[in-house]
C-alpha positions as CSV (number, residue, x, y, z in Angstrom):
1,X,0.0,0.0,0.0
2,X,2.9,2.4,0.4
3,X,4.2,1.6,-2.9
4,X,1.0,2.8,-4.4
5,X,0.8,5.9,-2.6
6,X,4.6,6.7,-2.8
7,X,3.7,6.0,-6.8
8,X,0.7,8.0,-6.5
9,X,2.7,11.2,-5.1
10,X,5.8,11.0,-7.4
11,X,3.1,10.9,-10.7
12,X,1.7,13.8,-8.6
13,X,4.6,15.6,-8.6
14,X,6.1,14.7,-12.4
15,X,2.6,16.2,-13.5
16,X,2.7,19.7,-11.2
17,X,6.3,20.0,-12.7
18,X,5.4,19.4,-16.5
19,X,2.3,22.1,-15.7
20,X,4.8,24.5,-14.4
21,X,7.4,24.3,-17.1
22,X,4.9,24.3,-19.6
23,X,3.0,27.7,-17.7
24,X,6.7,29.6,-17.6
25,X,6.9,29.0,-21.9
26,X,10.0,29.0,-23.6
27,X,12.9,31.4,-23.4
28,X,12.9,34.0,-25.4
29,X,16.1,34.4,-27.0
30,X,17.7,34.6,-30.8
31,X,19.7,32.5,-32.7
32,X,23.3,33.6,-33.8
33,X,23.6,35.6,-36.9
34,X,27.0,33.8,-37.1
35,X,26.8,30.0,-38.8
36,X,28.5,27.4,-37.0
37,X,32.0,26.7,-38.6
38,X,32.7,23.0,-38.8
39,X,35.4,21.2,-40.6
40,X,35.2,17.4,-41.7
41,X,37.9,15.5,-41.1
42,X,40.0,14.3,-43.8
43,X,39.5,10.6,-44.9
44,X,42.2,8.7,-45.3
């Protein structure tokens, strides 16, 4: 019985969490006008 209310309160809390992240929304913010330089190595 524990085990199901230990279970209980941890889905509790995973689902208050996942509400909250989802009420704050996503950073605003920009991407860099700069690409990202990356080189291939050479094959052999």
């Amino acid at each position: 019985m524990r085990a199901l209310i230990a279970a209980t309160a941890g889905l509790v809390l995973a689902f208050a969490l996942v509400l909250t992240i989802t009420a704050l929304g996503s950073p605003t913010g920009t991407t860099s006008p700069k690409p990202l330089l990356t080189t291939v190595p050479a094959h052999p």
